[in-house]
ZAMARGU-4260 file (C-alpha; in steps of 0.2 Angstrom, whole numbers, plus 5000, padded with zeros to 4 digits):
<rodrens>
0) 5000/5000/5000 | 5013/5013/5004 | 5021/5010/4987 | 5007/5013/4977 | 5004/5030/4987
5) 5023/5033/4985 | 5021/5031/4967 | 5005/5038/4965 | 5012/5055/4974 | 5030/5053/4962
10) 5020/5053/4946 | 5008/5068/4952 | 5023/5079/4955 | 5031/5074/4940 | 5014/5080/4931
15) 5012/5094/4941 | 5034/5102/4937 | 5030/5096/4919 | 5013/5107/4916 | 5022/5121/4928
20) 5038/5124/4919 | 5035/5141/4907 | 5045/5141/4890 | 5049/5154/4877 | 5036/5153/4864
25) 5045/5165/4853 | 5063/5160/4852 | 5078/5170/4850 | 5067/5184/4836 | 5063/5198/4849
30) 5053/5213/4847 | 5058/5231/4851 | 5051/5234/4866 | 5046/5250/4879 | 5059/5260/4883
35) 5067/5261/4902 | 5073/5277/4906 | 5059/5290/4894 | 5068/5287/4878 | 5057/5280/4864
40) 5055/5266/4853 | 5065/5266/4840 | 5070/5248/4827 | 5086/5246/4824 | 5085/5249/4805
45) 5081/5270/4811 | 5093/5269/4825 | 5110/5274/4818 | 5124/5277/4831 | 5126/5295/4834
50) 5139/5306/4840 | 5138/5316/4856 | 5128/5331/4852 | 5130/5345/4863 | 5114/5353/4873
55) 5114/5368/4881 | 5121/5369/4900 | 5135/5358/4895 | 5124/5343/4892 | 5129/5330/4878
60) 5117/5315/4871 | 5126/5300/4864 | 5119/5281/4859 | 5128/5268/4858 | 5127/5255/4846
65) 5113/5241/4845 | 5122/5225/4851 | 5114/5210/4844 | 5111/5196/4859 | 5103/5180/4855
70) 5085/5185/4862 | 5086/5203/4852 | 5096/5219/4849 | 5102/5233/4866 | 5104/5247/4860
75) 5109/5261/4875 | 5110/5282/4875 | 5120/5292/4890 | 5118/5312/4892 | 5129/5317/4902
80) 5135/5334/4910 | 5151/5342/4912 | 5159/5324/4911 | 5150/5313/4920 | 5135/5301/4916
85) 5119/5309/4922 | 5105/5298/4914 | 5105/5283/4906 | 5088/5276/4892 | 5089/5259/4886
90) 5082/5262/4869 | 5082/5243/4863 | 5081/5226/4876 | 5072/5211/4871 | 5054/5210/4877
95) 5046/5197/4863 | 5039/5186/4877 | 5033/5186/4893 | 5050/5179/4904 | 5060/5193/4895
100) 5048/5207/4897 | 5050/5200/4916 | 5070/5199/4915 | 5074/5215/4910 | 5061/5223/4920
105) 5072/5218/4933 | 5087/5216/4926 | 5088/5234/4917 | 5087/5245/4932 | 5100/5237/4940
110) 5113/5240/4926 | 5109/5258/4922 | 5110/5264/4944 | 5127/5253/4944 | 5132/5264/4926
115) 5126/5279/4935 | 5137/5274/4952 | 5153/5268/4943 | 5154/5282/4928 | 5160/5269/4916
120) 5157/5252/4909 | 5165/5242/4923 | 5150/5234/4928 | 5143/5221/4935 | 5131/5211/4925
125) 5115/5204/4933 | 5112/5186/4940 | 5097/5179/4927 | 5099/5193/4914 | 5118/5189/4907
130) 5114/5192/4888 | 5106/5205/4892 | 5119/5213/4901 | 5132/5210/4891 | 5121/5218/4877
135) 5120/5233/4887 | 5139/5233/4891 | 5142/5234/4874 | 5132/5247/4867 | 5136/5258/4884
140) 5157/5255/4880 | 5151/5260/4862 | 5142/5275/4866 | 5155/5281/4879 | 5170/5277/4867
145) 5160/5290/4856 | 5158/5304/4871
</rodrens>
């Protein structure tokens, strides 16, 4: 008797991790996405890299270069002030499905306070989010190479 409840409880959990566990139902192809940060939605077709222009009080906008990932394209701009990085707008990230929308939710917060704190693309990349972080790294070395 107590194997068959043994079993019985065995196959039900089995079922029950089986039916639970969530996968990508759009592979690698991701969509542009929302933009973190107040920048806008932009595809990477219209999104040349563009040179620090210079606002007035000293401020400069540059964006980086879109880094292709695996789930989709990154693509970051930095205005910065007298020198130092003073906002960061992740204009591209992979949001095709639900887990990435979720991921970088998380994920792309993270990496734009630690650019704000370090002033450089010496960053630490995000437990769970490490294509889309190295992605980001990219296009931030690429847009600060350019300030």
């Amino acid at each position: 008797m107590k194997r068959i409840v043994l079993w019985l409880l065995g196959t039900v959990s089995a079922v029950v991790l089986m039916f639970g566990y969530h996968t990508s139902t759009s592979g690698p192809e991701a969509t542009v996405g929302p933009t973190i940060g107040g920048g806008t939605n932009e595809s990477p077709a219209t999104t040349p890299t563009t040179p620090a222009t210079p606002a007035p009080g000293g401020t400069s906008t540059v964006t980086g270069d879109v880094a292709q990932t695996q789930w989709g394209p990154v693509q970051v701009r930095l205005t910065e002030q007298a020198g130092k990085i003073t906002a960061v707008d992740v204009v591209q990230y992979p949001n095709g499905n639900h887990r990435d929308a979720e991921i970088n939710d998380y994920a792309l917060p993270i990496l734009i306070n630690e650019t704000i704190q370090a002033q450089s693309a010496k960053i630490d990349m995000v437990s769970g989010a490490t294509v889309t972080s190295d992605g980001y790294v990219r296009s931030l070395q690429s847009a600060l190479d350019q300030g």
